[in-house]
MDTraj code that builds the backbone (N, CA, C; nanometers):
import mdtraj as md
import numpy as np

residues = "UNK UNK UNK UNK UNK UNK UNK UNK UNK UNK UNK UNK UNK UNK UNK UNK UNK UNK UNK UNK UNK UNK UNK UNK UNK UNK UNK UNK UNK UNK UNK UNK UNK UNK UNK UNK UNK UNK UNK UNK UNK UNK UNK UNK UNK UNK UNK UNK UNK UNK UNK UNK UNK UNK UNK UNK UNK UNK UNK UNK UNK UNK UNK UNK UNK UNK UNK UNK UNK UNK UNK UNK UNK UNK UNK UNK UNK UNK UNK UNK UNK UNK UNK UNK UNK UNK UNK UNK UNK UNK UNK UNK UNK UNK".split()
xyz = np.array([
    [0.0826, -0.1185, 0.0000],
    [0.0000, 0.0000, 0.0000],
    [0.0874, 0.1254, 0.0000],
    [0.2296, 0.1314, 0.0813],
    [0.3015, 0.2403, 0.0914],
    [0.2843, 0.2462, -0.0307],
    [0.3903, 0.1542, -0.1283],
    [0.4430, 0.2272, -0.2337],
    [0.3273, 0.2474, -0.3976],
    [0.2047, 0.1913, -0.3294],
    [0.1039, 0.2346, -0.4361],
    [0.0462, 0.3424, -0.4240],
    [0.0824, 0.4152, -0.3331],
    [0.0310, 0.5714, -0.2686],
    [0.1679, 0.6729, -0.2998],
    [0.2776, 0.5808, -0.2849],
    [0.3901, 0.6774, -0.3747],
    [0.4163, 0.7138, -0.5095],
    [0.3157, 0.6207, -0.5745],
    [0.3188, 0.5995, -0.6982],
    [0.2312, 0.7095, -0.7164],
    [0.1192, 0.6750, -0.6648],
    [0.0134, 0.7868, -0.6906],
    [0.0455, 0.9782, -0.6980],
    [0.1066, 0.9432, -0.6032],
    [0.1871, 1.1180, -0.5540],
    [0.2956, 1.1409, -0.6578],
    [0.3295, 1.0609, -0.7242],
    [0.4810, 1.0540, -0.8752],
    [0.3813, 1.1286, -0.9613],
    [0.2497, 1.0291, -0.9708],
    [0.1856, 1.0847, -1.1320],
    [0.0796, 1.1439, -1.1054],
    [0.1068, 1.3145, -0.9990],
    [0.0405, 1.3707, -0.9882],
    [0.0691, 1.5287, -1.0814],
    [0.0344, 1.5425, -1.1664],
    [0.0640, 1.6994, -1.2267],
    [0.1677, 1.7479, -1.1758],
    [0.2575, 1.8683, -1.2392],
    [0.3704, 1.9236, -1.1749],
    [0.2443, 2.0125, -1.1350],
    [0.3422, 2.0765, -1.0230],
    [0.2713, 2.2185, -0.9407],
    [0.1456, 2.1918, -0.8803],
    [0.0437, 2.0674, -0.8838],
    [-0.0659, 2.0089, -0.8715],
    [-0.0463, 2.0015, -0.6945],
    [-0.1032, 2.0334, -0.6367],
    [-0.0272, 2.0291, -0.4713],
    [-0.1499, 1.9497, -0.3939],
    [-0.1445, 1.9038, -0.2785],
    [-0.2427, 1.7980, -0.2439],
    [-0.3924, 1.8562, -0.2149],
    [-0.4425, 1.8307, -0.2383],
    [-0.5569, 1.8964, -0.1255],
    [-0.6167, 1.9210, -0.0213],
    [-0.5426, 1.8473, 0.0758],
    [-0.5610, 1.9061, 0.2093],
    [-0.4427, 2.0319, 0.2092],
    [-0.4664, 2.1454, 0.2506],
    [-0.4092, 2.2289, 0.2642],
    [-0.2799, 2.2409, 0.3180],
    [-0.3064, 2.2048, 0.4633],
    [-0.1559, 2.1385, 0.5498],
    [-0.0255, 2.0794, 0.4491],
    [-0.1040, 1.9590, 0.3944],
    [-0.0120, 1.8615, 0.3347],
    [0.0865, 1.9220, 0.2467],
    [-0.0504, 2.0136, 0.1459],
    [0.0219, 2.1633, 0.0241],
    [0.1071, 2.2383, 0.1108],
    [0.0995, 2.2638, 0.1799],
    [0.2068, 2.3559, 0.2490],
    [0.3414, 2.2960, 0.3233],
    [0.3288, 2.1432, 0.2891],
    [0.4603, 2.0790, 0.3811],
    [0.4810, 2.0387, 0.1848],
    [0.4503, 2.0231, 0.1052],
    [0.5228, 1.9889, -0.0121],
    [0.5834, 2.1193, -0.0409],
    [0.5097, 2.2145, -0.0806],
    [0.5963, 2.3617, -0.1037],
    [0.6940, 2.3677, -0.0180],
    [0.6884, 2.3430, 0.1344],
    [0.8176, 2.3817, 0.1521],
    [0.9462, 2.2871, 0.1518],
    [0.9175, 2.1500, 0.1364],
    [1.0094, 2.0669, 0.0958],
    [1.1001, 2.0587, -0.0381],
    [0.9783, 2.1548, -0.1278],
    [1.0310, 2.1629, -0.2521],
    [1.1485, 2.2733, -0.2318],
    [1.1199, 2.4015, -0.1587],
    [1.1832, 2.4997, -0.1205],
    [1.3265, 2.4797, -0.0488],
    [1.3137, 2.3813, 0.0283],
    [1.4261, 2.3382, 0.1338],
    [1.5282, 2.2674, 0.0481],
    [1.4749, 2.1775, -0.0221],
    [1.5412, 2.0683, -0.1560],
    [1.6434, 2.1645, -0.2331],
    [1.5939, 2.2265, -0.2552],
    [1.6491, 2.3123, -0.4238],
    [1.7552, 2.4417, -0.3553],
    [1.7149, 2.4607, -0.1854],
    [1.8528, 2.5123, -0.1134],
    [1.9587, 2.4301, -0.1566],
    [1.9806, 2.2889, -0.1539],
    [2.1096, 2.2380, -0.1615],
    [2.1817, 2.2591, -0.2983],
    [2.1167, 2.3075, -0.3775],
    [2.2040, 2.3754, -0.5284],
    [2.2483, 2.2332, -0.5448],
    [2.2140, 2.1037, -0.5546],
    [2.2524, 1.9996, -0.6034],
    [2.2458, 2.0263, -0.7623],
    [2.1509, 2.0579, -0.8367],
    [2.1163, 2.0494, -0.9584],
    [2.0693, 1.9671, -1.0346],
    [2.0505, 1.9428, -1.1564],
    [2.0358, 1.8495, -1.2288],
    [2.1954, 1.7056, -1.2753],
    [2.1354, 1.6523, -1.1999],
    [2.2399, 1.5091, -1.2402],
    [2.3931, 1.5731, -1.1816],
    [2.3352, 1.7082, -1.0555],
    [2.4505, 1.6611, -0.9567],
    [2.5394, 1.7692, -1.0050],
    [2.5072, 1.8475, -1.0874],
    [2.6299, 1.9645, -1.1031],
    [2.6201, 2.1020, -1.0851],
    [2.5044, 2.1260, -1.0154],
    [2.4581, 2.2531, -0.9584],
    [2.4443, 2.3534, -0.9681],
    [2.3906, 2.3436, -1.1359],
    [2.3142, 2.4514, -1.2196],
    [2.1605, 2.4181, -1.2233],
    [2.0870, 2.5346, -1.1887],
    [1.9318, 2.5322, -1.1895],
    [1.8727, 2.4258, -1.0950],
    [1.7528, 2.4070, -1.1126],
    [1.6572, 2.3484, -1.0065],
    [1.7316, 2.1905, -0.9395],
    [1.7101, 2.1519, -0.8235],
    [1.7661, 2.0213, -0.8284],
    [1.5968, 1.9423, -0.7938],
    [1.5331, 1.9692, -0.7365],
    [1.4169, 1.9122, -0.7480],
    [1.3105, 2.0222, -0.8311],
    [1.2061, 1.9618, -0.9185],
    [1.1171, 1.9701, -0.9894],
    [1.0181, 2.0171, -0.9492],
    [0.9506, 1.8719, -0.8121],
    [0.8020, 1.9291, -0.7127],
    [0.8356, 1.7821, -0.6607],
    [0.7273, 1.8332, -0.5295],
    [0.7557, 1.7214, -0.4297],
    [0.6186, 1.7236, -0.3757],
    [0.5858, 1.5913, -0.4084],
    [0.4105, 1.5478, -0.3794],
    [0.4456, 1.4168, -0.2350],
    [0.3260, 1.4217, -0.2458],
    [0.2938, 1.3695, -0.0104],
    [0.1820, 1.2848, -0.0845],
    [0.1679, 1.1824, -0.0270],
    [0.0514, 1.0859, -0.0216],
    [0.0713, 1.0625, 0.1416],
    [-0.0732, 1.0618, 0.2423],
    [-0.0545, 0.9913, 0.3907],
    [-0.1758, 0.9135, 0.3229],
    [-0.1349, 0.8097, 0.4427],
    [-0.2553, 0.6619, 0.4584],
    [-0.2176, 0.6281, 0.6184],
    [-0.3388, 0.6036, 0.6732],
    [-0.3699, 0.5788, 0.8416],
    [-0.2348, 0.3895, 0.8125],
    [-0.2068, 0.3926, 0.8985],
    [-0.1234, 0.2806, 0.9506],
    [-0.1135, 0.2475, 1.1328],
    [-0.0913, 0.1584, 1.1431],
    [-0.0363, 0.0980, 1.3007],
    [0.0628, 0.1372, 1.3704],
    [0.0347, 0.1976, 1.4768],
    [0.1121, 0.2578, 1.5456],
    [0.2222, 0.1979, 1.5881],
    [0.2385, 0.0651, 1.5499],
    [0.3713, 0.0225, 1.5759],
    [0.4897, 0.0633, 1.4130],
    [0.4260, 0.0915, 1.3883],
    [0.5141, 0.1067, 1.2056],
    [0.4770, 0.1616, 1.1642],
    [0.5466, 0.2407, 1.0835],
    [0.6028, 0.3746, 1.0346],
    [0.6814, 0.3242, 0.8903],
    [0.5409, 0.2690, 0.7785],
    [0.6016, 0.2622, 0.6523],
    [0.6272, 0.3665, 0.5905],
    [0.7318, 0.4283, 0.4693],
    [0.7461, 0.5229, 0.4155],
    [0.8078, 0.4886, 0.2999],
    [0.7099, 0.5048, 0.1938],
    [0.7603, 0.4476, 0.0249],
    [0.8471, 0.6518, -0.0162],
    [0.9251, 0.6273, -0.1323],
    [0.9919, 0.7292, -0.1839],
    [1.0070, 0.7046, -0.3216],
    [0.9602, 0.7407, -0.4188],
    [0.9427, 0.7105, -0.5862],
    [1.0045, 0.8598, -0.6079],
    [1.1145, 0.8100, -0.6523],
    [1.1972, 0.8993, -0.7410],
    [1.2261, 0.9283, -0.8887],
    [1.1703, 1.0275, -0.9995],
    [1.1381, 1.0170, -1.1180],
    [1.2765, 1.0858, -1.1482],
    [1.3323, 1.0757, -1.2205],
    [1.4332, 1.1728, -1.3294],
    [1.3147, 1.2661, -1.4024],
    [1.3504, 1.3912, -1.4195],
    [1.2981, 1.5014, -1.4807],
    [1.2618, 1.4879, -1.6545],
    [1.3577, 1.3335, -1.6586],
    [1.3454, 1.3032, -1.7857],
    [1.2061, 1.2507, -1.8653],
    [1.1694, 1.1990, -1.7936],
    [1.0289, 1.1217, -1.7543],
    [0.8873, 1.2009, -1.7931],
    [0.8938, 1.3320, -1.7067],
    [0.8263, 1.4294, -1.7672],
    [0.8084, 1.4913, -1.8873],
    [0.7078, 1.5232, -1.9445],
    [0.7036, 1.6155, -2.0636],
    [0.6061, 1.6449, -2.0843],
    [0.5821, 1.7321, -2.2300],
    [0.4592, 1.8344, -2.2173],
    [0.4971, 1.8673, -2.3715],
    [0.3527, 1.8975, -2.4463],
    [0.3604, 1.9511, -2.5822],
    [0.2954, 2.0619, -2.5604],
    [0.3313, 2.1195, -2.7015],
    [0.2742, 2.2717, -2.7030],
    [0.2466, 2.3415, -2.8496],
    [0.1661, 2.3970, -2.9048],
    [0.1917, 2.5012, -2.9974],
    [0.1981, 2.6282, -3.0069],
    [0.2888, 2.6716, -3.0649],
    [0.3330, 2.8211, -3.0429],
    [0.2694, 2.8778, -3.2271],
    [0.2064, 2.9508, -3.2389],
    [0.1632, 3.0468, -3.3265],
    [0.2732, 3.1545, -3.3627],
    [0.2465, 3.2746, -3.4594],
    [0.3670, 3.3234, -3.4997],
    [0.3356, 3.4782, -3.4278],
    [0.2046, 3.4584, -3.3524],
    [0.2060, 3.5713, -3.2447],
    [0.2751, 3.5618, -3.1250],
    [0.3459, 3.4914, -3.1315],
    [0.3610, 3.3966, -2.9743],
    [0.2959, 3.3362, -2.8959],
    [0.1619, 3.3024, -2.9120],
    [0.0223, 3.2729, -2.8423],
    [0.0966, 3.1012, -2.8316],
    [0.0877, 3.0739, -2.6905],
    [0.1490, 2.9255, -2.6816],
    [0.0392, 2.8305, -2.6139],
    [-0.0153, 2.7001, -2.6687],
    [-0.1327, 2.6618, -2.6202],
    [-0.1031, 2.5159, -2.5615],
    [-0.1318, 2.5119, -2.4656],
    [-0.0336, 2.4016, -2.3968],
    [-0.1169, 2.2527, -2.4397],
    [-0.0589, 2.1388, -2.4600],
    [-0.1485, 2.0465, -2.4830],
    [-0.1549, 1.8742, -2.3991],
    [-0.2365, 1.9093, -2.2958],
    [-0.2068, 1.8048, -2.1637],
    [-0.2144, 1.6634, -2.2274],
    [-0.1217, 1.5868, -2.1488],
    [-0.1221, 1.4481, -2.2045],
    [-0.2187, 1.3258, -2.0852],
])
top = md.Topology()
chain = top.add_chain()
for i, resn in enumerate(residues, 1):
    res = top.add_residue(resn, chain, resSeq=i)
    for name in ("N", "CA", "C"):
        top.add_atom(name, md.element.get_by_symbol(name[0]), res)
traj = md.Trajectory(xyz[None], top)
């Protein structure tokens, strides 16, 4: 169950933040705290080092404390678009 709830939180929209409010506000700032370490992309510490950082909770037993972590490469992501010769750019969700 952990890691089918981590999965879930991977293939959630970028910028898409949870909906309980709380939760949105502990991903923003994890994303915030992350991208302090100037790691970067593939470790050489130019531009963003994390992307977005999504939270899935599920009730569990107080004796254990599962915690799944699904880690995507940025590569993974993508997005189409058309751009017109006004510049008008129309994004096209997959």
């Amino acid at each position: 169950m952990c890691m089918n709830i981590a999965k879930k939180a991977l293939l959630r929209p970028l910028y898409e933040y949870h909906e309980d409010e709380k939760i949105a506000d502990l991903e923003k700032e994890m994303l915030q705290i992350l991208n302090r370490l100037e790691i970067g992309a593939m470790g050489l510490g130019e531009g963003p080092s994390v992307l977005d950082v999504h939270m899935e909770f599920a009730a569990r037993h107080p004796a254990s404390l599962p915690v799944g972590v699904v880690i995507s490469c940025w590569a993974l992501r993508h997005a189409s678009a058309t751009i017109d010769k006004e510049g008008n750019v129309e994004w096209h969700p997959h």
